[in-house]
C-alpha positions as CSV (number, residue, x, y, z in Angstrom):
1,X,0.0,0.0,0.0
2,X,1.7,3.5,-1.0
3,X,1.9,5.7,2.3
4,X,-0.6,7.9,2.8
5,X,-1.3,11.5,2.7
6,X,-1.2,13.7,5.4
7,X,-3.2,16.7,4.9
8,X,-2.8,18.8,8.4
9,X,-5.3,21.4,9.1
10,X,-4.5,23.9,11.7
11,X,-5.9,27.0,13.4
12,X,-5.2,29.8,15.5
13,X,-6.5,30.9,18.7
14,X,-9.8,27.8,18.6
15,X,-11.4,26.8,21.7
16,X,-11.6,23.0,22.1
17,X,-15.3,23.7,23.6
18,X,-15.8,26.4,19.9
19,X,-16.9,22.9,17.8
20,X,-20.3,21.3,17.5
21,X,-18.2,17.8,18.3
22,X,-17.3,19.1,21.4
23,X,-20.6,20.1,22.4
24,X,-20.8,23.8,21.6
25,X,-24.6,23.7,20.8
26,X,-24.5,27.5,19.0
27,X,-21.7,27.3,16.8
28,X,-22.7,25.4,13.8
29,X,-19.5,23.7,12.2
30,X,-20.9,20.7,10.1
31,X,-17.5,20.0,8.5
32,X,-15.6,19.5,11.5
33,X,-18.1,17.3,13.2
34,X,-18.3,15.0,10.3
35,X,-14.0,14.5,10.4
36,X,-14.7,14.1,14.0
37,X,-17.4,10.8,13.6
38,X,-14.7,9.8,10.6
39,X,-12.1,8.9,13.4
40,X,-10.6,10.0,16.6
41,X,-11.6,13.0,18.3
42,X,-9.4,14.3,21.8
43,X,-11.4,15.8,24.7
44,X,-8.2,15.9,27.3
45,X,-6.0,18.0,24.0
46,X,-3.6,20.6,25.1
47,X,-1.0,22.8,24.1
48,X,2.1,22.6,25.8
49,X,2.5,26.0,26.0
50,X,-0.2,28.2,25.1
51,X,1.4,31.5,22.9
52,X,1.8,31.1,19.5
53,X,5.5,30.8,19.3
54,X,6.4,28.2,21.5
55,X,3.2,26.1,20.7
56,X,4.4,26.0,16.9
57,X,8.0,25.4,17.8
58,X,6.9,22.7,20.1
59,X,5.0,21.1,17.3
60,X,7.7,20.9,14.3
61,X,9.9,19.7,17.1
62,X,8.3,17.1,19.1
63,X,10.2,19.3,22.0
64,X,8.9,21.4,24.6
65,X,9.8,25.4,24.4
66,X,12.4,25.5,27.1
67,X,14.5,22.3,24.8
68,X,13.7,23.5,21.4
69,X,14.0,27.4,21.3
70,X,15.1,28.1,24.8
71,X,11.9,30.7,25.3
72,X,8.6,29.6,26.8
73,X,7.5,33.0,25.8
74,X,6.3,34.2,22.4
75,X,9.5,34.5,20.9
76,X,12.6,32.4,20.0
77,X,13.8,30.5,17.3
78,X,14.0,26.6,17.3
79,X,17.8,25.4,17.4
80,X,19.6,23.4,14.7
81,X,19.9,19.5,15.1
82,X,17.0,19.2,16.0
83,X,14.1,16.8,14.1
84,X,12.2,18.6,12.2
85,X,8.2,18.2,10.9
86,X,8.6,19.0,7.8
87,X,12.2,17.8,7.4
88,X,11.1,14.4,8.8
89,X,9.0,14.1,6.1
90,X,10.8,15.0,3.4
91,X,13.7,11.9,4.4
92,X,10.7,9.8,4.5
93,X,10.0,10.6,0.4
94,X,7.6,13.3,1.2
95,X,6.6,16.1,-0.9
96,X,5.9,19.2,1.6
97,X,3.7,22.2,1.5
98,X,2.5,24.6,3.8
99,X,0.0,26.9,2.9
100,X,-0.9,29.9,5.5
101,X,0.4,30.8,9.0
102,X,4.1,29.1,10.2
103,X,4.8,32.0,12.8
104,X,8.4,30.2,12.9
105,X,11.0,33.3,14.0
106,X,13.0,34.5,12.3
107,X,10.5,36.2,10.0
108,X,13.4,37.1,6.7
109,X,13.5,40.3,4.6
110,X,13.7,41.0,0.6
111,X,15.6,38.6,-1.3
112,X,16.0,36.6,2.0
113,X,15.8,32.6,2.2
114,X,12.3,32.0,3.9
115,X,12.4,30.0,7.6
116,X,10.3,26.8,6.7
117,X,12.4,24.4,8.5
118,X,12.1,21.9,5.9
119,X,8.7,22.5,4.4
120,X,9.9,22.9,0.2
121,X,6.6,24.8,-1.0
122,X,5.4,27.4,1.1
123,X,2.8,30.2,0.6
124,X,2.5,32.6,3.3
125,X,-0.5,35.1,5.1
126,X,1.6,35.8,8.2
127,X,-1.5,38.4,9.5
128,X,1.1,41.2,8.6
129,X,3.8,40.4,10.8
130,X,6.4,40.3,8.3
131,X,5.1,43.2,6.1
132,X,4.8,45.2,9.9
133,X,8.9,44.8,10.2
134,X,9.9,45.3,6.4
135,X,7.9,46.5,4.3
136,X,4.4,48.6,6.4
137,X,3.3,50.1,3.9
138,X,3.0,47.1,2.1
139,X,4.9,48.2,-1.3
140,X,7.5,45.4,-1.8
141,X,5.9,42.1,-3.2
142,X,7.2,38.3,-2.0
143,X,7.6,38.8,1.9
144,X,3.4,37.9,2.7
145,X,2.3,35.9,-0.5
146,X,-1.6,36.6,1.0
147,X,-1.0,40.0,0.8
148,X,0.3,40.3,-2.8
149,X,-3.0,38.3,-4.0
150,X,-5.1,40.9,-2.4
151,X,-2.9,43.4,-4.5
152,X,-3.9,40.9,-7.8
153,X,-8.0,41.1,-6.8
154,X,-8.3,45.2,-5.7
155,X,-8.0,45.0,-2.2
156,X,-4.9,45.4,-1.7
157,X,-4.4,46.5,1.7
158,X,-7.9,45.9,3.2
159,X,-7.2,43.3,5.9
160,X,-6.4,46.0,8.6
161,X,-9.5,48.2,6.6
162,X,-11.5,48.2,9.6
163,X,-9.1,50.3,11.6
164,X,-8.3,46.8,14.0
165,X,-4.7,45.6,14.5
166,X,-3.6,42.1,15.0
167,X,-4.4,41.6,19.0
168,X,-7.2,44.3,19.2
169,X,-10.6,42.2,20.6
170,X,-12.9,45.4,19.5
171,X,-15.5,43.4,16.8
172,X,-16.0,44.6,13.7
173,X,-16.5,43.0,10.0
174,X,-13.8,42.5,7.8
175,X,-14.4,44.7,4.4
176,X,-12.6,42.0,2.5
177,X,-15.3,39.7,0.5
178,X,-15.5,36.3,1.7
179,X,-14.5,34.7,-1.5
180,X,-10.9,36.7,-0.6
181,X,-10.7,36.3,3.3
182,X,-7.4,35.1,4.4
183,X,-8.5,31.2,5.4
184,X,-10.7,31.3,1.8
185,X,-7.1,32.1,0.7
186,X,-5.5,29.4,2.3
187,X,-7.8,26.9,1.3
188,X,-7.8,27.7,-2.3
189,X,-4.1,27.6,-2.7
190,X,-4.1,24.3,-0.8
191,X,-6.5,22.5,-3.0
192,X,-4.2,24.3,-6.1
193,X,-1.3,22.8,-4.8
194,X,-3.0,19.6,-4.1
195,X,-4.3,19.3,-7.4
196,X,-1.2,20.1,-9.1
197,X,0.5,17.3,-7.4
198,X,-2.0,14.5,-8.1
199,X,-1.5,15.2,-11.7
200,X,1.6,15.2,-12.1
201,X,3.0,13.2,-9.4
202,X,1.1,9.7,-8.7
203,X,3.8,8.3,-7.2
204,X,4.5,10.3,-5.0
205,X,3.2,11.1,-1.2
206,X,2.5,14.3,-0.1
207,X,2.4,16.7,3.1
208,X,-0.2,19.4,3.1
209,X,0.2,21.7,6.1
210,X,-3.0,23.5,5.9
211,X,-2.8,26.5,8.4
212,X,-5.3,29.1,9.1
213,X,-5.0,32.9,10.7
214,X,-8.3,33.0,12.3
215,X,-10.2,32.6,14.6
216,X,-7.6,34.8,16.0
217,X,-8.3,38.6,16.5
218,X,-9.1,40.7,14.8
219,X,-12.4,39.4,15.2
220,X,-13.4,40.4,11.8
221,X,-15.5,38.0,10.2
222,X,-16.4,38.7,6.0
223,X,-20.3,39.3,5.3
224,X,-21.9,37.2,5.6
225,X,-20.8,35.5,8.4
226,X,-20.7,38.7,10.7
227,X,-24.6,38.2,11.4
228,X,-24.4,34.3,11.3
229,X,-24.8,34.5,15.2
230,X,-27.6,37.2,17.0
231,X,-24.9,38.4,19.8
232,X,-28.2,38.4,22.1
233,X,-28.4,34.5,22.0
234,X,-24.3,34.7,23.0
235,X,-23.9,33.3,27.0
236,X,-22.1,35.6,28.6
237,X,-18.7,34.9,29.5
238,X,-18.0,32.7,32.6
239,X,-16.6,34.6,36.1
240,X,-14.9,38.1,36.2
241,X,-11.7,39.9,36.9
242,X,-12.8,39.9,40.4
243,X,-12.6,36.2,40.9
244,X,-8.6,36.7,39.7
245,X,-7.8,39.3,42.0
246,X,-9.3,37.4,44.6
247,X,-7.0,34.4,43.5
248,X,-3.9,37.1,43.7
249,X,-3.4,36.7,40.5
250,X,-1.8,40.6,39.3
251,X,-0.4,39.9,36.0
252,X,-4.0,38.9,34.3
253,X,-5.0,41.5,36.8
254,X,-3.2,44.1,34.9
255,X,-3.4,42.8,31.9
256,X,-7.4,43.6,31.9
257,X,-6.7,47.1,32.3
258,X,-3.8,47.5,30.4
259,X,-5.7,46.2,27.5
260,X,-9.1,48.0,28.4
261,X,-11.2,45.7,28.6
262,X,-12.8,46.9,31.5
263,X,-14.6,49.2,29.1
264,X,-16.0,46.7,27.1
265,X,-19.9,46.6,27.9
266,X,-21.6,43.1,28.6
267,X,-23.1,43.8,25.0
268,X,-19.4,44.3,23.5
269,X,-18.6,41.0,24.7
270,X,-21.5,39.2,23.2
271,X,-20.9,40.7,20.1
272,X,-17.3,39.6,20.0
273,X,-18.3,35.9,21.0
274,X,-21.0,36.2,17.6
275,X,-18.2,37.6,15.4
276,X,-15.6,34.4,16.8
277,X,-18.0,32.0,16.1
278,X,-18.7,33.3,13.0
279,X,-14.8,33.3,12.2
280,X,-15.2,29.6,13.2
281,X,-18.1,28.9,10.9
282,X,-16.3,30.8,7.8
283,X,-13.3,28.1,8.6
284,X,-15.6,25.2,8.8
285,X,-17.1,25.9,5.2
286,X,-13.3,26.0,3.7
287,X,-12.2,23.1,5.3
288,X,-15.4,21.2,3.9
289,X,-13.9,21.8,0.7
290,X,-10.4,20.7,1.4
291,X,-12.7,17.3,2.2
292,X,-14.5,17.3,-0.8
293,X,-11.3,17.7,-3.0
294,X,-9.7,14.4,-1.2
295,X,-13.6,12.5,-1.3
296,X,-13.9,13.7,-5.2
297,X,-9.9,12.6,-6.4
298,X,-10.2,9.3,-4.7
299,X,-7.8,10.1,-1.8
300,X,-10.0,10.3,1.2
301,X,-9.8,6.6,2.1
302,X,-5.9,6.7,2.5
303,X,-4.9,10.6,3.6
304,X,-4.4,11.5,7.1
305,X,-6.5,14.3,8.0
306,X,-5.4,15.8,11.6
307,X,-7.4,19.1,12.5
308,X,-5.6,21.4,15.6
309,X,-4.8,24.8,17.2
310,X,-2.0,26.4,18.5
311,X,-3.6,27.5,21.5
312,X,-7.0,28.7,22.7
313,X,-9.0,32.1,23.2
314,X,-10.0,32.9,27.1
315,X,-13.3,35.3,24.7
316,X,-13.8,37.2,27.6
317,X,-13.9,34.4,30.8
318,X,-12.5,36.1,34.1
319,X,-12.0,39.0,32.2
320,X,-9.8,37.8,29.8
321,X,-8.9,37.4,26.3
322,X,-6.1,36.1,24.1
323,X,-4.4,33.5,25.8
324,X,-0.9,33.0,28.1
325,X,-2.8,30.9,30.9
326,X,-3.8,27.8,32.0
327,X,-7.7,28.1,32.1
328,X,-9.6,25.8,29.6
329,X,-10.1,28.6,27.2
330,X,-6.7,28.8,26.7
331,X,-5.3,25.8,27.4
332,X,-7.2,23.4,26.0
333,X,-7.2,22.8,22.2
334,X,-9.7,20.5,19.6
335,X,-7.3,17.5,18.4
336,X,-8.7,15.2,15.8
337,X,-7.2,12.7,13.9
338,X,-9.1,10.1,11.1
339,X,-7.3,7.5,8.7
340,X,-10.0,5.7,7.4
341,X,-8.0,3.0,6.0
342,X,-6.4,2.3,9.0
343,X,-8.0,4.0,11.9
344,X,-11.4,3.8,13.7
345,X,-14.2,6.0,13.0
346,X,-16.3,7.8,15.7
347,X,-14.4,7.4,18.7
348,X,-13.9,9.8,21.6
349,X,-10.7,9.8,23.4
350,X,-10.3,11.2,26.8
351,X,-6.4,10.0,27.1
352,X,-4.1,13.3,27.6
353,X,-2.2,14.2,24.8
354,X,-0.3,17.7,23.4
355,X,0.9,19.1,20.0
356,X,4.4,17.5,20.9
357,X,3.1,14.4,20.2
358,X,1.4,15.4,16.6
359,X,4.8,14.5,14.8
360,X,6.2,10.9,16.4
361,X,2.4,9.5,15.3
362,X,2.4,10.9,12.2
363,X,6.1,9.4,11.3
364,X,4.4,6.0,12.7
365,X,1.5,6.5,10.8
366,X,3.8,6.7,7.8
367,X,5.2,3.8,8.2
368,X,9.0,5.2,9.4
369,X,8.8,5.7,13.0
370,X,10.5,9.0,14.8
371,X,14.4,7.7,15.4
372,X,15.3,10.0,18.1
373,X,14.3,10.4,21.6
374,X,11.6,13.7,22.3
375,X,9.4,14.5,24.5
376,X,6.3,13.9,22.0
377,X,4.6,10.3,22.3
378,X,3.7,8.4,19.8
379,X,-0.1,8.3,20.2
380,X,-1.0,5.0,17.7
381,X,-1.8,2.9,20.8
382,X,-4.4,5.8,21.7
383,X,-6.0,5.6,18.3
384,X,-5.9,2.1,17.8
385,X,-7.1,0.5,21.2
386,X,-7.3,3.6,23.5
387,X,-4.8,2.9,25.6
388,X,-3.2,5.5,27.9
389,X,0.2,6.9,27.4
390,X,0.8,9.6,30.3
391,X,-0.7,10.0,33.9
392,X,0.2,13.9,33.3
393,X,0.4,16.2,30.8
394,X,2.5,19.0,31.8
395,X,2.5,22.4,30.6
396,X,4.7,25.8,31.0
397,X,4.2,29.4,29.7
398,X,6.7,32.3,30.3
399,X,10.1,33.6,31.2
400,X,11.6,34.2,35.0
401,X,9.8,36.1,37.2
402,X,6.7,35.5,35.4
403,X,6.7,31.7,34.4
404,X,3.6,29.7,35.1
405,X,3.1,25.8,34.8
406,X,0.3,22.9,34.7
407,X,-0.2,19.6,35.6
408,X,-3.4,18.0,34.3
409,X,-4.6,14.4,35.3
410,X,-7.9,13.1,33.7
411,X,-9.5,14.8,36.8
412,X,-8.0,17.6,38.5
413,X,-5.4,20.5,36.8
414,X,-2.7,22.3,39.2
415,X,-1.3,25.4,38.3
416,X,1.6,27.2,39.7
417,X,2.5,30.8,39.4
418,X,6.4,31.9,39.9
419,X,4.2,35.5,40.9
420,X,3.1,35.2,44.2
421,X,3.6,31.6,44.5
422,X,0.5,31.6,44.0
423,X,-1.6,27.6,43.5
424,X,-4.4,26.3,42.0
425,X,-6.8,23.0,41.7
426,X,-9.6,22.3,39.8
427,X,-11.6,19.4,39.8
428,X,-12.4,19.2,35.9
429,X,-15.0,16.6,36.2
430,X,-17.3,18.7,39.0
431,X,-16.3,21.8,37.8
432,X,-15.1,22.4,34.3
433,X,-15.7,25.7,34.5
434,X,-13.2,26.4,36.9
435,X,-14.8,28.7,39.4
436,X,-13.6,26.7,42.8
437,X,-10.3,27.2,43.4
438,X,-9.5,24.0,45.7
439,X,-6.4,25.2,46.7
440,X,-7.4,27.8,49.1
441,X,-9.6,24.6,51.0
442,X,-7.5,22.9,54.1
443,X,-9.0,19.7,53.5
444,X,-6.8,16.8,53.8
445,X,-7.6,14.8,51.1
446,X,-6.5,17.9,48.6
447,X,-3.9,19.1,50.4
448,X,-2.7,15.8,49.6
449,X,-4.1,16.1,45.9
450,X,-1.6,19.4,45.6
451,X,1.3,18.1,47.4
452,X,1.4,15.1,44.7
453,X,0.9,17.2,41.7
454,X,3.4,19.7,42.7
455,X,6.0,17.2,43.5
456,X,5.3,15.8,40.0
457,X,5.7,19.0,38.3
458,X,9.3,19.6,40.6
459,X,10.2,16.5,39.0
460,X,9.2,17.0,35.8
461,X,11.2,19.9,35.7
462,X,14.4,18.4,37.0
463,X,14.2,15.1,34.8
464,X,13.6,17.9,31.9
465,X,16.6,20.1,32.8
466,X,14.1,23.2,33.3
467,X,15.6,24.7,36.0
468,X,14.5,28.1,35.5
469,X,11.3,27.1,37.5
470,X,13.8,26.0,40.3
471,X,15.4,27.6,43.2
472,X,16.9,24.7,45.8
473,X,15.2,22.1,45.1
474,X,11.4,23.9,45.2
475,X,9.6,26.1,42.3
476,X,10.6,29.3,41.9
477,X,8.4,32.1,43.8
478,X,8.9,36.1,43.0
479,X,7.0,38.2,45.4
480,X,4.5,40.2,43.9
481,X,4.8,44.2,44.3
482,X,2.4,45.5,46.8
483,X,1.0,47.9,44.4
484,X,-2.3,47.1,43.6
485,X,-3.0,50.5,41.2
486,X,-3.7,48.7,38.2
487,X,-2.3,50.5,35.0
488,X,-4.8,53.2,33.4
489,X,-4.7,53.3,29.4
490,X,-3.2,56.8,28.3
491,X,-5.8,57.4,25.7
492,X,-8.9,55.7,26.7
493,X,-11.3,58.0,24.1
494,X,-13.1,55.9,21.8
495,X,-13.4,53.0,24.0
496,X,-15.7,54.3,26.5
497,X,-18.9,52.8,27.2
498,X,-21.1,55.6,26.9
């Protein structure tokens, strides 16, 4: 049987709780849910560390951030030597495209040699990162290959037409037609690239790397998916900013008023939630046709299709948005995985698994097996019978003083912040929502619960040589300035509430 296909669909900034399949009864994503009954869907998925840097440089590598680029914050470039997705593939007789978002530092100039990190074909929408460092006012063609087509179609230079930039939360919709949006983009060159290679190359396997910008911010949905969702049906988020200061918890503290979004009204933040879903709707109808293209040339039955996201989107829970933290909206990410000629269809997983792990069961899937140690797992077990492969899934985020870690268990979730020394303990099964923090309770019985997990994570980080989260022996702890005037915006016009 020639090796299969790997077509590998990724997002940026998805909820795992965003998808019909994972029990989002508003959101209507059709496509999704039908990969999901078509093989194995995750419901314990995380990133292993949730900023889009380190998530994607934990994926090509199988490593986590602190091996691979030496930064657990959202910067950092992954080291040489070390395996490589794309480069993996390409030993293995792959032929390698990546259409969409890498994020993979260094972003290069003109003229310069593009960081793929093995990936041959490559088409980029880099949501104007590069064009932001070289070229702003977008005049110089070949850095963002998204950008240039806009040029081609006359809208050049409309993505930021609605006045939002990149991590702005403030809802409005995109004045870019949907049949030019940046995933419609995507899509289309993949199925180009796709169908380019079928005909001409039989023989051949190939590795599409499918990777959209949104549902990140700006939450700018095309018409008409902007009115897809009546913001008045939208829940409103779960807890407040109150619940985080009353965990001690300053840097999300300030970083709810730093951002403003204490002047978002309740009505703002229904409206975002429509517009995100919406973003999330838009995706689901391009990734229907990526489907269609494999069902309609005959390579459905033996193509990998694995769908994913960097990282999650708090939408406005405890005050929040973006990501950088260890509650579910940010943490935990949709991870789904169908084969159908050699996997099972319409299974749920709750086993604990992480992007690291994406690349060692893709190789065995293949047929060549990973032949270097990493931290990934190689998940076929999971997929085949079910079968567990960790008791813990670990997780880190940021740089000293302000680094912040996780240990999950199919039950409870422990996180420890270096700020304040401050813990916490949720019991996922009673209360997924995470409004109980269990930590601040003197029962035995969690006291014990906490003193396990955070000897775990001690260990952890000594067995995996991260001893920037150590200080003799125990986790780090920087105390938090007494301070508690949290920062005013210099400019707030424009986003008052009345």
């Amino acid at each position: 049987m020639q090796k299969p296909n790997i077509v590998f669909i990724m997002c940026d900034q998805m909820r795992h709780d965003a998808l019909g399949c994972n029990g989002n009864s508003i959101v209507d994503t059709p496509n999704l849910d039908k990969l999901a009954e078509s093989g194995i869907n995750f419901g314990n998925s995380f990133t292993p560390d949730p900023i889009c840097v380190p998530a994607r440089a934990s994926l090509t590598t199988a490593l986590y951030p602190h091996k691979c680029t030496g930064v657990k914050d959202n910067s950092g470039a992954i080291k040489e030597g070390l395996p490589k997705l794309g480069e993996e593939l390409s030993k293995r007789g792959y032929e390698t495209y990546s259409m969409g978002k890498l994020h993979y530092n260094p972003y290069r100039g003109p003229g310069e040699e593009r960081t793929t990190h093995g990936i041959r074909t490559t088409e980029f929408a880099e949501s104007g990162r590069i064009l932001s460092k070289y070229d702003p006012k977008n005049q110089i063609t070949g850095l963002e290959d998204y950008h240039d087509y806009l040029h081609t179609v006359g809208w050049g230079g409309y993505t930021r037409g609605h006045g939002l930039g990149n991590n702005d939360v403030y809802p409005a919709p995109s004045p870019v037609p949907q049949e030019h949006y940046v995933d419609s983009w995507v899509a289309d060159r993949a199925i180009a690239h796709m169908r380019n290679h079928v005909e001409t190359d039989k023989e051949t396997p190939f590795f599409m790397w499918i990777s959209f910008p949104k549902p990140h911010s700006a939450f700018d949905p095309p018409r008409p998916y902007d009115s897809m969702y009546d913001p008045r049906d939208m829940p409103d988020p779960a807890g407040s900013i109150d619940i985080l200061k009353d965990r001690g918890l300053d840097n999300e503290v300030k970083t709810h008023y730093g951002h403003m979004w204490d002047l978002l009204s309740p009505q703002a933040k229904k409206v975002i939630k429509a517009y995100y879903y919406g973003l999330i709707s838009h995706q689901d109808k391009q990734i229907g046709r990526v489907i269609d293209f494999l069902e309609t040339n005959g390579l459905r039955e033996n193509t990998i299709v694995v769908y994913t996201a960097d990282h999650g989107e708090m939408l406005g829970d405890f005050g929040l948005y973006f990501k950088k933290n260890f509650y579910n909206g940010s943490i935990r990410i949709p991870l789904m995985i169908s084969y159908p000629a050699k996997l099972p269809a319409g299974r749920v997983s709750r086993q604990l698994v992480g992007l690291q792990d994406l690349m060692p069961t893709l190789l065995s899937l293949a047929g060549a097996p990973l032949e270097v140690p990493v931290d990934g797992i190689d998940l076929t077990p999971v997929l085949m019978k079910d079968k567990a492969v960790r008791s813990y899934y670990i997780g880190q985020c940021g740089d000293d003083p302000n680094q912040q870690y996780m240990v999950a268990s199919l039950r409870y979730k422990y996180i420890y912040h270096q700020l304040g020394g401050v813990e916490e303990l949720y019991d996922q099964m009673l209360d997924p929502a995470e409004m109980d923090n269990l930590a601040k309770s003197g029962e035995p019985g969690i006291r014990s619960i906490i003193e396990t997990m955070r000897t775990e994570l001690i260990r952890w980080c000594r067995d995996n040589g991260d001893y920037a989260m150590l200080g003799n022996g125990m986790l780090k702890k920087t105390v938090c300035s007494p301070d508690k005037n949290w920062p005013k915006p210099s400019n707030p016009f424009g986003r008052r509430l009345y």
